[in-house]
N, C-alpha and C positions, 0 to 999 in steps of 0.2 A: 616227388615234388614236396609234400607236404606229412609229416609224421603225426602221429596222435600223441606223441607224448603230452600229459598235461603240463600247464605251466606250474610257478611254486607253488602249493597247497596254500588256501588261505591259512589252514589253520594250523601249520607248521609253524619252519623255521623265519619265514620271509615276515610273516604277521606280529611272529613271538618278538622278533626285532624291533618292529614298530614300538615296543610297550617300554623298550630300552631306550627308546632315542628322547630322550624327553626334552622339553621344552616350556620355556615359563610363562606369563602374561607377556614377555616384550615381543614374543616371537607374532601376537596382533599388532601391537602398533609401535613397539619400538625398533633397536638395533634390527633384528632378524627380520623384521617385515624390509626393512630398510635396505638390507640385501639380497632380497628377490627383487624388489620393484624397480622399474626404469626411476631416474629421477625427475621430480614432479610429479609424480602419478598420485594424486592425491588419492584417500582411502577415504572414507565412511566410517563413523565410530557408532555404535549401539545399535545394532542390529542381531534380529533371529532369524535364523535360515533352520531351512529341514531338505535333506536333501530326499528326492520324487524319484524315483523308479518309472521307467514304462509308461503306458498308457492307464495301467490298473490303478495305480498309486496317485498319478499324474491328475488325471480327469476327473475324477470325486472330488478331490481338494479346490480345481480350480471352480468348480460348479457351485461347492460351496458359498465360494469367496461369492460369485455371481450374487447366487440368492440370496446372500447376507449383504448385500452392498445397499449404502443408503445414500449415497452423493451420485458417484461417478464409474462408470466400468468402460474403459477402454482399456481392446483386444487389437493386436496387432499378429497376423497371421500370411506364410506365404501360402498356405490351402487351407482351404474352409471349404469342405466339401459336402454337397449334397446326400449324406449318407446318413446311418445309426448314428454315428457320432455327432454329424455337421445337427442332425434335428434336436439330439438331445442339448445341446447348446443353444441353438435357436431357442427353443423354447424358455430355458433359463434368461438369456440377454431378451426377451420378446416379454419375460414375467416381470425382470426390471424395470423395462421401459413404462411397462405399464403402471408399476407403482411410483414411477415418477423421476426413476433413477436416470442421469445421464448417459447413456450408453451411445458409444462411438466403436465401431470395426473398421479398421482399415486393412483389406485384403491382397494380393498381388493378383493382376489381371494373366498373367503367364501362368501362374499358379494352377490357377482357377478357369481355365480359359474355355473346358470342357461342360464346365458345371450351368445350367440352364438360368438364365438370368431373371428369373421368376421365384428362384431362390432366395434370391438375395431381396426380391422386391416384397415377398411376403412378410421381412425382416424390416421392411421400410414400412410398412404399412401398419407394423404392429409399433410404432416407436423409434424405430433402431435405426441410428446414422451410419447406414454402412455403403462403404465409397471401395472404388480399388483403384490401387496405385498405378497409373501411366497404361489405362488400357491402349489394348494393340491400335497400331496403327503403321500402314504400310509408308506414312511420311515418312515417319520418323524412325530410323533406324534405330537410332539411340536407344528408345521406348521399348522392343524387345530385349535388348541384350543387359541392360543397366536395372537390378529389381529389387525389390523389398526381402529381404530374406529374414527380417525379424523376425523370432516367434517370444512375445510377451504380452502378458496380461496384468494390469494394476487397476486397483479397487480401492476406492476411496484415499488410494497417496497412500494406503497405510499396507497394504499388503500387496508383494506383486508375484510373478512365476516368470522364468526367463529361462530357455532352453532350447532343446530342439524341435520339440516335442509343435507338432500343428494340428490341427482341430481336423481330423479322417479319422475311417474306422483302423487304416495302418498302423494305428498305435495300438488297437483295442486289440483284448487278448485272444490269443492262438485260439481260434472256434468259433471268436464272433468277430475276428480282422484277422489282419495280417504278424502281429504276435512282433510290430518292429521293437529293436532295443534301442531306447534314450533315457535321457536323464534329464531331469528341472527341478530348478534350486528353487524353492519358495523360502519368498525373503519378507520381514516383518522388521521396519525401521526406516532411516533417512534414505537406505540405498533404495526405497520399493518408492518413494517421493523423487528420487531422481529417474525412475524408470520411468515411470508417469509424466516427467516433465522429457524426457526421451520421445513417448509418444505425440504430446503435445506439439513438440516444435517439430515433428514430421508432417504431424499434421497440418500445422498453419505454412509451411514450404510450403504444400503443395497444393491448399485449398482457400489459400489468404490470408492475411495477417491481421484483416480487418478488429479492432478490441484489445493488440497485444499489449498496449502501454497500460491499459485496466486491469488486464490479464496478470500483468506481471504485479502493479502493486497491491493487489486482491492475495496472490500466491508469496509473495513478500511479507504482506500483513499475518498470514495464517502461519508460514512458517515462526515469525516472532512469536507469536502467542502461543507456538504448538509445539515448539522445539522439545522442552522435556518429553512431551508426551510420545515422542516420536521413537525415544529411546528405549529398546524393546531388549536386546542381549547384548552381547559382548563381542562378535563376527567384525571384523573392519573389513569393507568389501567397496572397490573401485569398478563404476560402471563405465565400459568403454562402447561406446556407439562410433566409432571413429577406426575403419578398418587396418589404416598404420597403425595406429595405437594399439589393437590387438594382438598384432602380427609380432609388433615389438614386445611388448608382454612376453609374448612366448621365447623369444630369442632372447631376452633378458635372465627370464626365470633358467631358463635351461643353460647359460651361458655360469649361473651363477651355483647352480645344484652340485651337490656334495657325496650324495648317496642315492638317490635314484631319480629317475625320471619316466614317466608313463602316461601314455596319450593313445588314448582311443580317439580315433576319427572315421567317420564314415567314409569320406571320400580324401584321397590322399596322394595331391600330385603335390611337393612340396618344393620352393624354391631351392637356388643352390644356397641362401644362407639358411634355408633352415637344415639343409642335408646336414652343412658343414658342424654348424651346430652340437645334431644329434652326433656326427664321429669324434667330435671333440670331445664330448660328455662319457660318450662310450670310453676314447682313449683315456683320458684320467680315471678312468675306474667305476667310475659311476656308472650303477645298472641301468640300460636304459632300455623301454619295452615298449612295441606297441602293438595294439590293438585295431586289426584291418579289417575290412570286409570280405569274407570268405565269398557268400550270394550276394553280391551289387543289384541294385535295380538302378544302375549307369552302370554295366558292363565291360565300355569303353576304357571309363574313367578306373576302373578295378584291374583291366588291366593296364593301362598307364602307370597305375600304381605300382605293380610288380615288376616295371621295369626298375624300380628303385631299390628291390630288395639285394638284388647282389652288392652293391655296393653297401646300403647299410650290414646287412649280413658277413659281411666281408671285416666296417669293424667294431662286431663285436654286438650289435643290436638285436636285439632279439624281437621276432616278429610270431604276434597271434594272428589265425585268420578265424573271427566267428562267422560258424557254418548254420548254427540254428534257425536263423529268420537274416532280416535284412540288420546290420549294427545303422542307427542312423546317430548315433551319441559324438557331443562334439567335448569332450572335457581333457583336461590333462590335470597333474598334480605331481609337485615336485617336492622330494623331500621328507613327504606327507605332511607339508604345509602350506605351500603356495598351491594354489588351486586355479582354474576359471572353466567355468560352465557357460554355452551359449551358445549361437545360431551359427558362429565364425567354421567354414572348411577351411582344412589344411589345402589348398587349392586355389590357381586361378582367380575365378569368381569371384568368390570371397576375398580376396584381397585386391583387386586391378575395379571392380566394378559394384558388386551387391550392397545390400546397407545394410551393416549388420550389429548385431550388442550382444556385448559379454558381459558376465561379472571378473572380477578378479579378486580373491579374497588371500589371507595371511591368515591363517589359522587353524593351529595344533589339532583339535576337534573334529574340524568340518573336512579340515585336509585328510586325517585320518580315515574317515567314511567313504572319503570319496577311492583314498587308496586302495581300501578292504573290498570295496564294489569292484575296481579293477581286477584283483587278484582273484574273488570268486567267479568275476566272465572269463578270464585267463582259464580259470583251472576246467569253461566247458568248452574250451579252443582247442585248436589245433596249431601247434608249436610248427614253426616252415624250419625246417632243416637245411642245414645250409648243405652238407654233404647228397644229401637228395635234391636240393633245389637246382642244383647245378648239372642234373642228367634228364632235367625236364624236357618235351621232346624239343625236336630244332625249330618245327614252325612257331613253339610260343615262343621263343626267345626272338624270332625275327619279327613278329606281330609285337611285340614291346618295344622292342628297339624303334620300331618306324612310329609307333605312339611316342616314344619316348622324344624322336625327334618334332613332331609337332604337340607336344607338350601344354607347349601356350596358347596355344588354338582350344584346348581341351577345355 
């Protein structure tokens, strides 16, 4: 079924090529940017990104931002769990409140549905405005299946984090969690002001709009006075909260990719345009790879997804399955310029129902980092062989096939 061969070595031929491909300032916001993006998509100009690793790298930085916050901290999370991680948080957004900081959490009630509601009420009690999105209810059908799947945190307009990454110990590392692999861009500039104003209008949908005409010419007024100062690097990066808009991004950038394409996704039942897509990009030459879940924790869904390797495999796609922990990373990167990092599955869900934001950026730099992170979780994967794939026993292929036909159910 599946060979050990590793994928390209980062530090080979695949990487050494990157250093060849070069690219000038247009390739942020001129010509080059202008040929990955859908048209209209506007960008964001003077922004600093760093790209986050994991839960190790991830959860220091954001804790930071916390404790240094002097206006405002709103977290938008689908779990916020009562664990190591959910308290050391707590206490961080429970230290702000108390010095006087804004703080708002909005959580998903599906999410979270396990977690003792005394949790969240100790966080009410110390300051903390924290609600959850469309708790259950047997009315409303709708209120289960339709959810919050954001994971983003902004702090004072000026700095945000936006990924997959949710506040549980599953992020925390191999000994004191579950050792999951994801990624978060933390962003310093107008796009970390547009993330903020993402949360904002989520939250007045669903808990009143009462203030917004103040709302707005107060966040009017600051942006005039604050604009330079907002200007932090050089990254042009387009926030999409708008699940088409995501979807299209991706079928844009990969429609338009010249030399590679590479998407790690956690869960991966993918429509037929984006199958079509990936064979297309494959057939013109373009390498095109991705990164799947070897251990699922939706099993279901992991194998749905493998009903779709033969036919990718067939032209020309080459498929990782990481086996070390759970991959829960939603990013791809074309080119090693176009980029987007975010809460978005290649999946269902995520497109037909959940609410979800990405970033999407143009940039030689950050697109390179994110490419090199690809190539070193490739080379601790396991490479699916298509000549093995194809002798795997007869019940899997009939167990895929019958997922594969309810599909959209999944």
């Amino acid at each position: 079924m599946v060979s050990p061969e590793e994928s390209p070595d980062p530090g080979g031929a695949d990487v050494a090529g990157l250093a060849g491909y070069r690219w000038t300032q247009h390739a942020r916001t001129g010509p080059v940017a202008g040929h990955y993006l859908p048209f209209g998509q506007a960008l964001l100009h003077g922004n600093r990104c760093a790209l986050l690793h994991d839960g190790v790298e991830a959860f220091p930085a954001m804790l930071e931002a916390i404790r240094g916050a002097r206006r405002t901290v709103r977290l938008c999370t689908y779990m916020f769990y009562d664990d190591a991680v959910g308290r050391l948080f707590g206490r961080a957004l429970a230290g702000a409140a108390r010095r006087g900081v804004k703080v708002q959490v909005l959580y998903d009630a599906l999410g979270n549905w396990r977690i003792p509601k005394r949790f969240y009420q100790r966080l009410r009690e110390s300051g903390v405005d924290v609600r959850p999105f469309k708790p259950l209810s047997l009315r409303w059908l709708w209120s289960f299946i339709r959810r919050d799947h954001r994971k983003l945190l902004a702090v004072d307009g000026e700095v945000a984090f936006v990924g997959g990454l949710n506040v549980a110990a599953h992020w925390a590392p191999a000994g004191h969690g579950a050792g999951w692999r994801d990624d978060v861009l933390r962003i310093e500039g107008p796009a970390a002001r547009a993330l903020e104003r993402t949360f904002k209008a989520s939250w007045r949908f669903h808990f009143g709009r009462r203030g917004r005409r103040l709302h707005l010419l107060r966040a009017l007024r600051h942006r005039r006075s604050g604009r330079r100062a907002l200007f932090r690097g050089e990254v042009a990066l387009a926030v999409l909260s708008n699940r088409r808009s995501i979807h299209r991004a991706y079928l844009h950038a990969i429609s338009r990719a010249k030399r590679s394409v590479r998407i790690a996704a956690a869960y991966f039942v993918p429509d037929r345009r984006l199958v079509r897509a990936l064979q297309d990009a494959a057939a013109r030459g373009v390498e095109v790879e991705l990164l799947l879940n070897g251990k699922s924790d939706h099993p279901v869904v992991q194998a749905c997804a493998r009903a779709f390797y033969e036919k990718l495999l067939g032209a020309g796609v080459r498929i990782y399955e990481w086996c070390n922990a759970t991959l829960h990373s939603k990013t791809a990167v074309v080119d090693g310029v176009w980029g987007t990092v975010g809460s978005f599955n290649l999946e269902r869900t995520s497109l037909w129902l959940n609410r979800e934001v990405n970033v999407v950026f143009t940039d030689p730099g950050l697109g390179r980092a994110l490419e090199l992170r690809f190539l070193q979780d490739a080379g601790r994967c396991r490479r699916v062989e298509p000549a093995l794939w194809s002798r795997r026993p007869l019940w899997q292929k009939v167990l895929e096939r019958v997922l594969y036909r309810f599909r959209r159910l999944i």
